[in-house]
N, C-alpha and C positions, 0 to 999 in steps of 0.2 A: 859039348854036344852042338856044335857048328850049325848041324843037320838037322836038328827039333826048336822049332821055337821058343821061347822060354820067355813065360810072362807074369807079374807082379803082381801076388793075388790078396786081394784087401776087402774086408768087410765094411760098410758105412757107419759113424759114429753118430749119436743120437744127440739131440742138447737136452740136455737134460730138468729145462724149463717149459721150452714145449714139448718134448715129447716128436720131433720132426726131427728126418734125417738130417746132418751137417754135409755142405757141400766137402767132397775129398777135396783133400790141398794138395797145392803142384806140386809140394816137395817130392811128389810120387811120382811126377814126369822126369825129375833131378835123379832119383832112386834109380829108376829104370835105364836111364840113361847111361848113368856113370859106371852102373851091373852091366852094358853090353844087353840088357833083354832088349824084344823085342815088341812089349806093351804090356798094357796093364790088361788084367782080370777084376773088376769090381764089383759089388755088391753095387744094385740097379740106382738104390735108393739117396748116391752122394752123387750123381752125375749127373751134371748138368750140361746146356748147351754150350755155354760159355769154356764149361772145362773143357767138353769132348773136342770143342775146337783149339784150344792149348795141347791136347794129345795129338792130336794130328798134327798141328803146326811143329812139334818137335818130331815129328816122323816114326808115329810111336802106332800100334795099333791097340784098339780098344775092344776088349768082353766084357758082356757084364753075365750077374748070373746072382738070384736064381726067379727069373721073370718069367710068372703066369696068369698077367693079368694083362686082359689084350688091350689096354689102353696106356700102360707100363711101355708095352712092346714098342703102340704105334709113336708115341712120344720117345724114344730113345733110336727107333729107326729114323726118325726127323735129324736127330743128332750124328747120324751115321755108321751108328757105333757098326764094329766088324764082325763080332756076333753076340749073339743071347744064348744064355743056358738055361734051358726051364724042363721043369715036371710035367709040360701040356704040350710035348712038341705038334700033334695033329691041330690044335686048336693056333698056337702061333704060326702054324706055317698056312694056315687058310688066313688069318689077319694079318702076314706079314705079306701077303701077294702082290 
């Protein structure tokens, strides 16, 4: 499907000491890559600045999903991601302005 985007959808792992999300690993920019997608889909909670800019640097686009906390939001639009999927779309699109 040439014509539909196709992107790598991952949930975030937890450490199991504290209890806090683990940052996702590149090997999912390597993933996406070497499949021909076209970016990743994650769960909000492994994404960081750092990564989001390893996404992009590999010319990759990035979702995240499922973000309905509007300080979630404002913090991952800093990182530029390409979009958000959330339960609150009225409420992020008045925070995401």
């Amino acid at each position: 499907m040439p014509d539909v985007p196709a992107y790598y959808l991952m949930g975030t792992e937890t450490d199991k000491k504290t209890n806090k999300p683990k940052e996702h690993s590149l090997d999912l920019l390597k993933i996406a890559k070497e499949k021909g997608l076209d970016g990743l889909d994650l769960h909000y909670g492994g994404i960081t600045e750092d990564f989001a800019k390893q996404v992009f640097g590999a010319n990759l686009k990035l979702y995240t999903w499922t973000v309905d906390d509007p300080n979630e939001a404002k913090r991952l639009k800093g990182f530029g991601v390409t979009g958000i999927t959330t339960n609150k779309p009225d409420l992020m699109l008045e925070v995401l302005k």
